[in-house]
C-alpha positions, 0 to 999 in steps of 0.5 A: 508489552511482551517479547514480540514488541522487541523483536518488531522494534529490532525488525525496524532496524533489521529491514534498514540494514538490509537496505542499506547492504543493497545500497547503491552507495552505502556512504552516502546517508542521508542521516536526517531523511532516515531519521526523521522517517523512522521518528514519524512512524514510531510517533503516528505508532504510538498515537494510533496504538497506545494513546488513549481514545485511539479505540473510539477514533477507530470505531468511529472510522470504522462505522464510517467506512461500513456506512459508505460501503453500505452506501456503495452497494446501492449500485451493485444491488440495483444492477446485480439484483440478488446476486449483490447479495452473498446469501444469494451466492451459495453464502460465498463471497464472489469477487467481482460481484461484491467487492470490486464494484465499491472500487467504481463508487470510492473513485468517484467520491475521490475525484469529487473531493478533489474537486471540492479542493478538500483532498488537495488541502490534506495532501498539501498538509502531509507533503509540508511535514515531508519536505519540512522534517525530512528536506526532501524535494517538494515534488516528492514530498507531494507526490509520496503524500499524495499516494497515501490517497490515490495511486498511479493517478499522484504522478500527474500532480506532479507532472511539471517537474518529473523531466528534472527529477534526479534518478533518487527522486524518481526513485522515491515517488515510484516507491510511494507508488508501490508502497502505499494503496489507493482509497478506492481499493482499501475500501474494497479489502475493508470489506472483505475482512471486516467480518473477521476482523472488526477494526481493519478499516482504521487498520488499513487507513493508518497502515497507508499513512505510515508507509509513506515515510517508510516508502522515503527512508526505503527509497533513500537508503537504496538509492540516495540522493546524489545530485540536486533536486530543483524543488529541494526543501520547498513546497510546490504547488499541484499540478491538477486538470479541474474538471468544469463541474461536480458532475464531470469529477463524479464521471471522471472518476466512476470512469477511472474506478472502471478501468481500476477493475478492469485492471485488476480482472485483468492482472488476477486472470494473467497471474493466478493463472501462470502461478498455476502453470509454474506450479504445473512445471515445478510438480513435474518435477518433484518441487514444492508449490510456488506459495509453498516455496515463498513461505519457506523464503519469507517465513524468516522475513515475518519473524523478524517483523514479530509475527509468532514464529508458530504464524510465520509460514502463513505470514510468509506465504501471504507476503511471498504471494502478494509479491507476485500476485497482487495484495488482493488475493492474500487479503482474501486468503488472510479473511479466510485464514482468521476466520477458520482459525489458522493464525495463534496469535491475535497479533498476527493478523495485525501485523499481516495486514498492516505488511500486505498493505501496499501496490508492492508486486511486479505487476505494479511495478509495470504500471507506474513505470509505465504510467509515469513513462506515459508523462515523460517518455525521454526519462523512460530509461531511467524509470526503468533502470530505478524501477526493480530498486524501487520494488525492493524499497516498496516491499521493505516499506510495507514490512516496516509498517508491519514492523511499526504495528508489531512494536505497539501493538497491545492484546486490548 
């Protein structure tokens, strides 16, 4: 171990205390949430760093998940021709020909093992350890474990019991939401670095599951709980529309994977290109740049997580840019960035992607309110007045798993 494991424990609590400051009522802590929380971060930190074979489990989700994006682009080759190909492209990766495709293939396996009943059972089993050790409502506790896999579309699992949420709850399963990442999109950012960065599935893949219980004790500490929860420390059963057969979950989902790029096209156009426009307004006047500014904000936030203080201006700037950009365009550049060299440490693309890995930006924050407000029109009011709370917790729970990945992390 070495000085920057401490300074990533120290971070843990760090982020906590700056929660808690923010607090809507500092007096009311919920001790056993917070704890809890923090115990199955550092335990799934430890088994996924330091217990021994955790090297073979990543290599083997690894070699996993570069076969079925192998798979995956039996599609894109057939409709793209050459152009599925980079050699093709002048060697250059281009987004929308070669990574956002695999979102439309990794949709519709999803919803097919849904359909299969294999996913429900795995996300019954993570929402019993939530609602079990932490005495959290059921609803949120399935509605947070059902994030680590899906994204705005965990909501309906819950539908039923979202009217009688308290504003806490709501909260929570908008932090989840924005915390954690989709399995459809973790696909495609694995493919993006795994040039440069060999073991990132497995990376990703625990990065999603920790930053569920962070998404709780964030949410908890900024907003807590207040009132009664209905499902309060009882396991609820999900709320699924079925579709009558395998063919119809593979449609369902290719369809949902089409609207996911067409949404992230969107989002990527609208955001890049009034970043330019702020960047055109603040060069008139004689200001640094938009990425330029976030890196002097966030270069003391990826210092206190342990990222080298000689990589905190890159950690910064990517954190700061996937606030209001999306995480997909600072994976691309953290790809480019390791693959030219620019980070010191071995450790700091570690600790990057793991705090990179989440829905946590403004543009989400509008499409799980909005999602969600869709379900429950009459508790649009409260979605709305939890929802930048709920921002703040989501953020804080991606740099607490980048925290949890400085603490164990060991030069191999």
């Amino acid at each position: 171990m070495d000085i920057y494991n401490l300074v990533s424990f120290v971070g843990i609590f760090v982020l906590m205390g700056l929660a808690w400051l923010v607090s809507a009522n500092r007096r009311l802590m919920n001790w056993r949430v917070i704890l809890w929380g923090v115990a199955l971060q550092l335990l799934f930190g430890m088994l996924v760093f330091w217990t021994p074979g955790s090297r073979a489990v990543f290599e083997w989700l690894n070699a996993a998940v570069f076969k079925l994006l192998a798979v995956a682009q039996a599609g894109q080759k057939f409709l793209l021709g050459p152009l599925a190909d980079p050699a093709n492209t002048g060697g250059e990766f281009v987004l929308l020909l070669h990574y956002l495709p695999t979102i439309i293939f990794f949709a519709a396996v999803m919803s097919l093992l849904y359909y299969w009943r294999i996913m429900p059972l795995v996300v019954r089993g993570f929402a019993w350890v939530f609602t079990r050790l932490m005495r959290i409502s059921g609803a949120e506790s399935l509605c947070t474990a059902s994030n680590i896999f899906v994204g705005i579309e965990s909501a309906t699992a819950v539908r039923p019991y979202i009217n009688d949420m308290t504003r806490s709850e709501l909260c929570t399963i908008l932090t989840a939401g924005m915390a954690t990442i989709a399995s459809s999109v973790l696909m495609a950012y694995a493919g993006m670095l795994r040039d440069v960065f060999p073991e990132i599935a497995g990376h990703l893949i625990s990065a999603s599951i920790l930053s569920a219980p962070a998404a709780i004790v964030m949410s908890k500490i900024l907003l807590p709980e207040d009132g009664q929860p209905v499902t309060l420390g009882r396991s609820v059963k999900a709320y699924v529309e079925r579709e009558p057969g395998a063919i119809a979950s593979i449609i369902s989902g290719a369809m949902a994977g089409v609207k996911l790029v067409v949404g992230i096209c969107a989002l990527l156009i609208a955001f890049l290109g009034l970043i330019a426009l702020v960047d055109l307004a603040l060069d008139a006047v004689g200001l640094l740049s938009l990425e330029e500014l976030l890196g002097y904000v966030f270069r003391p936030v990826a210092a206190i997580i342990g990222v080298p203080w000689d990589d905190c201006a890159i950690a910064g700037e990517l954190i700061g840019k996937r606030l209001v950009v999306t995480e997909l365009v600072p994976y691309r550049e953290l790809a480019g960035m390791i693959e030219a060299g620019k980070l010191s440490h071995p450790r700091s693309q570690v600790v990057i992607a793991y705090a990179l890995c989440g829905f946590a930006h403004v543009a989400s924050l509008a499409i799980f309110v909005g999602g969600i407000a869709a379900l429950v029109p009459e508790r649009r009011k409260d979605l709305a007045s939890v929802g930048p709370r709920a921002l703040l917790a989501a953020t804080l729970a991606c740099l607490m798993t980048g925290a949890v990945a400085g603490t164990f992390f060991l030069m191999r």
